[in-house]
C-alpha positions in Angstrom: 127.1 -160.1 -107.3 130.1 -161.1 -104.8 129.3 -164.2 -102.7 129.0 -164.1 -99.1 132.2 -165.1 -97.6 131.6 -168.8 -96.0 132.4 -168.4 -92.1 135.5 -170.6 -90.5 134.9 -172.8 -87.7 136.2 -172.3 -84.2 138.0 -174.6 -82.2 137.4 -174.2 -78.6 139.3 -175.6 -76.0 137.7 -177.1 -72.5 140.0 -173.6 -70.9 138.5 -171.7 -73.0 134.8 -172.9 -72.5 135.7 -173.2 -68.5 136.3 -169.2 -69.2 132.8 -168.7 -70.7 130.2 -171.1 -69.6 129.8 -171.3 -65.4 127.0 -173.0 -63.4 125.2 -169.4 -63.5 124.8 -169.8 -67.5 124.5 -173.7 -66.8 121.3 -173.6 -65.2 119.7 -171.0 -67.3 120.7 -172.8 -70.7 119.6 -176.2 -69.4 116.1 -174.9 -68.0 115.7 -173.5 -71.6 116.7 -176.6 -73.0 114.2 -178.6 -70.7 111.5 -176.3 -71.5 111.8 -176.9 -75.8 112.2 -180.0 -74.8 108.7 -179.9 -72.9 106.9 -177.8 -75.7 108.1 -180.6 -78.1 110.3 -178.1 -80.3 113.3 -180.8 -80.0 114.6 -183.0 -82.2 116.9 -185.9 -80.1 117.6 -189.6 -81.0 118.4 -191.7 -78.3 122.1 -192.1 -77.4 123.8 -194.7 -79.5 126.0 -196.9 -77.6 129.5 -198.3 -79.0 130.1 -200.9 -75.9 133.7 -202.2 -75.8 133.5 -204.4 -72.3 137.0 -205.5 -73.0 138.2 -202.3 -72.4 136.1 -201.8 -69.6 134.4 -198.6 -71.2 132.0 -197.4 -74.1 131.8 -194.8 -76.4 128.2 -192.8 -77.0 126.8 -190.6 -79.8 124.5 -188.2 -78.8 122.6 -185.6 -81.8 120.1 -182.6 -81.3 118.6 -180.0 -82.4 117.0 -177.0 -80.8 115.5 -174.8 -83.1 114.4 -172.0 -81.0 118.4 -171.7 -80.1 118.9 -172.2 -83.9 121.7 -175.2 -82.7 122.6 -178.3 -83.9 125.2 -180.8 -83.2 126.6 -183.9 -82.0 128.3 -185.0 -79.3 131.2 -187.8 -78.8 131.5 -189.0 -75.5 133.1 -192.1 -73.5 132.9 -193.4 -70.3 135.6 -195.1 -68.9 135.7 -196.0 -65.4 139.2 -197.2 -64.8 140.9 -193.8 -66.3 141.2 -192.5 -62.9 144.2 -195.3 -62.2 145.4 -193.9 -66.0 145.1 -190.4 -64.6 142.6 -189.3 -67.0 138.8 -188.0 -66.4 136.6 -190.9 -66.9 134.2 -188.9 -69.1 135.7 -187.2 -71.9 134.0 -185.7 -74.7 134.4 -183.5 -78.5 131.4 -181.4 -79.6 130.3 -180.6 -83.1 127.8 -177.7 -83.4 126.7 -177.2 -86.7 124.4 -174.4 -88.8 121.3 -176.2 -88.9 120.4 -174.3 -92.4 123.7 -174.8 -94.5 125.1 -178.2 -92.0 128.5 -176.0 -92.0 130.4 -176.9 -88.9 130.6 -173.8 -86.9 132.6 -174.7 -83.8 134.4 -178.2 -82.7 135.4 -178.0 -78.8 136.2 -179.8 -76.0 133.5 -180.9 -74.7 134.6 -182.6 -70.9 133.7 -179.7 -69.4 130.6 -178.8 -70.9 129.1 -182.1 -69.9 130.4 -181.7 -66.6 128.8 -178.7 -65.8 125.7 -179.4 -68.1 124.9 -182.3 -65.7 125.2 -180.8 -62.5 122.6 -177.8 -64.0 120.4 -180.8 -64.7 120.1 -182.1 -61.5 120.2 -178.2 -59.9 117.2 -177.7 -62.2 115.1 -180.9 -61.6 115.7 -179.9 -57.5 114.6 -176.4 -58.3 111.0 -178.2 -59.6 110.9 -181.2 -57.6 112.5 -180.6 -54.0 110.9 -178.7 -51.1 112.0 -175.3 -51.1 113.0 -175.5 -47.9 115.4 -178.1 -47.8 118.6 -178.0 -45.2 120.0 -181.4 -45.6 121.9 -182.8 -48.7 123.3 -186.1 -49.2 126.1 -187.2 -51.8 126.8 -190.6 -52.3 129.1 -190.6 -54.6 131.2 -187.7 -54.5 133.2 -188.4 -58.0 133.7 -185.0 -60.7 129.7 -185.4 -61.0 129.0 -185.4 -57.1 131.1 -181.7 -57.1 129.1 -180.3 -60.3 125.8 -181.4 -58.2 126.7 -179.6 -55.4 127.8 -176.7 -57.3 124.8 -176.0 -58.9 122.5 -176.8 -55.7 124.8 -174.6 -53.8 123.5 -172.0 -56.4 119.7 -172.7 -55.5 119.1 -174.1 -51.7 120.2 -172.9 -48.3 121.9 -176.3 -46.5 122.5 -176.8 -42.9 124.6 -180.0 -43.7 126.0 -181.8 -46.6 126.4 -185.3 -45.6 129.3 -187.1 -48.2 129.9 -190.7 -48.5 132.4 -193.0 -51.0 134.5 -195.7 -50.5 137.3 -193.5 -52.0 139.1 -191.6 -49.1 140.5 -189.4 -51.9 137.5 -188.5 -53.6 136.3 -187.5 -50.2 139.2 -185.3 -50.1 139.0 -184.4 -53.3 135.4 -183.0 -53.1 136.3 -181.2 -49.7 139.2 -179.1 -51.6 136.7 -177.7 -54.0 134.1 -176.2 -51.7 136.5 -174.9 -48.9 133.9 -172.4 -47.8 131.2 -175.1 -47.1 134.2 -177.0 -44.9 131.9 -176.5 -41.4 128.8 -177.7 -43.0 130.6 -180.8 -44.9 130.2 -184.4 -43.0 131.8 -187.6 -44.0 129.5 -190.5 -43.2 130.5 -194.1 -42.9 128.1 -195.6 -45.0 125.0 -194.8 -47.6 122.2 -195.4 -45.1 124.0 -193.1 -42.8 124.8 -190.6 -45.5 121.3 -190.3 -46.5 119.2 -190.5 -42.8 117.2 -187.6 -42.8 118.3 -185.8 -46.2 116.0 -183.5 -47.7 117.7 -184.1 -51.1 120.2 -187.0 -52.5 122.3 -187.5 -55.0 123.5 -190.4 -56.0 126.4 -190.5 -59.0 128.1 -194.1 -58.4 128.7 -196.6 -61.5 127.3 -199.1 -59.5 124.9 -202.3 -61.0 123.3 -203.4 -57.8 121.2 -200.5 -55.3 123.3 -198.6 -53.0 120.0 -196.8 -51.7 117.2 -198.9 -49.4 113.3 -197.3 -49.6 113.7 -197.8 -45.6 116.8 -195.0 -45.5 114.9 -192.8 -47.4 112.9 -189.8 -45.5 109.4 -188.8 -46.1 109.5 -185.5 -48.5 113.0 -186.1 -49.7 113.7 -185.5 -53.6 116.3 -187.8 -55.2 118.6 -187.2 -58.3 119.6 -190.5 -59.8 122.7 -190.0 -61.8 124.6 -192.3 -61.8 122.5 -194.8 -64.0 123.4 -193.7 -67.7 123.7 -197.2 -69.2 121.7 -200.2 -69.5 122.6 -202.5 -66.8 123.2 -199.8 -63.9 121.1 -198.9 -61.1 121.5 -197.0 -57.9 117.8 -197.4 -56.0 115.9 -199.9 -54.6 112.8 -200.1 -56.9 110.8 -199.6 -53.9 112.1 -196.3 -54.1 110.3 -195.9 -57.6 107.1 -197.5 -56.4 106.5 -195.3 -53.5 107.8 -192.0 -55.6 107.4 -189.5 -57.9 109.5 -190.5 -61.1 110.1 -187.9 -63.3 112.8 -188.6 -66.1 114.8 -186.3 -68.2 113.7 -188.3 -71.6 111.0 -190.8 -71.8 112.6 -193.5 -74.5 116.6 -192.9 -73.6 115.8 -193.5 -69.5 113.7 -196.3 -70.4 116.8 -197.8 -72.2 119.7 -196.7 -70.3 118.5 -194.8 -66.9 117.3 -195.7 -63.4 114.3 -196.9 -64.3 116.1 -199.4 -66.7 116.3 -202.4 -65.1 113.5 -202.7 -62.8 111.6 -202.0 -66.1 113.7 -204.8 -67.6 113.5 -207.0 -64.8 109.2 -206.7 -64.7 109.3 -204.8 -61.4 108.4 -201.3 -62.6 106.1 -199.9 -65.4 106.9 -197.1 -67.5 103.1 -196.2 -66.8 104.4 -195.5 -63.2 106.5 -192.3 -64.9 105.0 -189.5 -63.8 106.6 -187.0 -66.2 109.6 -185.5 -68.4 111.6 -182.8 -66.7 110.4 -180.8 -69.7 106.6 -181.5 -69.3 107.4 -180.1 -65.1 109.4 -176.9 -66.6 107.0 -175.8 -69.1 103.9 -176.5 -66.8 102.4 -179.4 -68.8 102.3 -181.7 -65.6 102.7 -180.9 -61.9 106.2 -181.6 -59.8 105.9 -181.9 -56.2 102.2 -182.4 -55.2 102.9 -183.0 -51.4 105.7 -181.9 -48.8 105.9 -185.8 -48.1 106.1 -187.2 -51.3 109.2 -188.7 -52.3 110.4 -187.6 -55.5 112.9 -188.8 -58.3 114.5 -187.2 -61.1 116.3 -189.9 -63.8 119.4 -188.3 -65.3 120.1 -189.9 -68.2 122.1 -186.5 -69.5 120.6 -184.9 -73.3 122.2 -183.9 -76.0 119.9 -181.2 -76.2 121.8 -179.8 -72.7 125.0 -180.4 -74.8 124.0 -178.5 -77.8 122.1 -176.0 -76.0 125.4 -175.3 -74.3 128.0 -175.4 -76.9 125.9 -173.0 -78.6 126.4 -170.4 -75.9 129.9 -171.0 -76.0 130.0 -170.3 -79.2 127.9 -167.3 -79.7 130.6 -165.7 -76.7 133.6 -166.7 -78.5 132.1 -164.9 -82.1 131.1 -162.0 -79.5 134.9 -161.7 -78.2 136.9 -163.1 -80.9 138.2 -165.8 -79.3 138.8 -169.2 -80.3 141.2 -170.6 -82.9 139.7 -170.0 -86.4 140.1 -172.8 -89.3 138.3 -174.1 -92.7 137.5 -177.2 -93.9 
């Protein structure tokens, strides 16, 4: 009997996946992913942190496993913040997807992208489950690669009168303004965060920042936060008065805990990890409620998943077997 023939592995590059996988799939694989992840069908260890504070960075390993999208994989990501005076992305990342039966590698790509985009369907999903549905104003603080992945995907969901943009980075301003040319009447530059936010329906805040660039008193009554920019221990962007008075919902109990909004305040003795309301997961699949009340203030912790990772490489993937493309190799 003549043995099956033992499949290559595809190398896909971040042009390649850019051709594939949009904010359109995004959303849809990441709401999938969310809802496993709710039913409890996931397998995810926390991120593993390799922190080099000499070079002002840190690398992360991040492993899944989704069985109802028969994926598995790891990814390999960094995050350094002075690569933008290097000219290089801050966040840069490799994928491994793997056959979760034989452990055969079936694809290695680029995975900068993929994260990128995976994000932004993140916080367009949480919105989609937490935010009024008639929200008109949107504040970015922030308004880094991240900030233009959030708007894209909200762009895809909600209806804005005005997008309100603040950072202390004329050019990232700029930046952001060159990628959404159609939104160019409806795009304001504000002076400051409390300005940026007054009156915002939904915010989004994607800074690197230690200390909180958001107030409770700058906040308006029914407005739905998505904290981003808190992936590591240490970092935090709200006022914990903002997590007292809200609705928390988290993307992953134990890893935001550890590394997300909610981090330090739980650290520092001024929040509870009873005060959680909810994983994204639990809200998606219909375990627990999301918005109870058009003036509740609610928060989403975006800690990013490697099950939004692996959910999307393997989408990628299954295109590139469909169409052919990709570099084939063995091992």
């Amino acid at each position: 009997m003549q043995k099956s023939e033992r499949p290559d592995t595809i190398l896909i590059s971040g042009e390649l996946a850019e051709a594939i996988f949009d904010m359109e799939q995004g959303l849809k694989v990441v709401e999938q992913a969310f809802r496993e992840h709710g039913e409890g069908r996931t397998r995810m260890p926390s991120k593993i942190y390799l922190d080099l504070p000499e070079m002002n960075g840190d690398f992360r390993a991040m492993p899944a496993y989704l069985p109802g999208m028969d994926a598995s994989g790891v990814k390999w990501v960094n995050s350094h913040p002075g690569n933008r005076a290097r000219s290089l992305p801050t966040v840069m990342a490799i994928i491994i997807l793997s056959d979760p039966a034989t452990a055969l590698p079936l694809a290695i790509m680029d995975g900068t992208y993929i994260t990128r985009v995976r994000t932004g369907a993140a916080g367009g999903v949480a919105a989609k489950y937490l935010a009024r549905k008639d929200s008109r104003r949107l504040a970015l603080v922030g308004c880094g690669a991240q900030a233009i992945s959030q708007l894209e995907a909200l762009l895809r969901l909600f209806r804005f009168d005005t997008i309100s943009l603040f950072d202390p980075k004329d050019q990232a301003v700029e930046e952001l303004r060159e990628q959404f040319p159609a939104e160019a009447s409806r795009l304001e530059r504000a002076q400051d965060p409390q300005q940026c936010v007054a009156g915002a329906d939904i915010v989004v805040t994607t800074t690197p920042s230690r200390q909180p660039v958001l107030r409770r008193e700058w906040i308006a009554k029914g407005a739905h936060i998505n904290a981003v920019g808190a992936d590591a221990p240490g970092k935090q962007e709200l006022d914990e008065k903002i997590l007292l008075e809200g609705t928390v919902v988290v993307d992953d109990l134990d890893q935001a805990i550890h590394s997300g909004e909610v981090n330090v305040p739980i650290r520092d003795g001024k929040f509870r990890r009873e005060g959680i309301a909810a994983q994204l997961g639990d809200v998606v699949c219909g375990k627990k409620p999301g918005r109870s009340r058009p003036d509740e203030i609610t928060i989403f912790d975006s800690t990013g998943l490697a099950i939004q990772d692996i959910a999307a490489a393997r989408y990628v993937y299954d295109e590139c077997k469909k169409s052919g493309k990709g570099n084939h190799m063995r091992f």
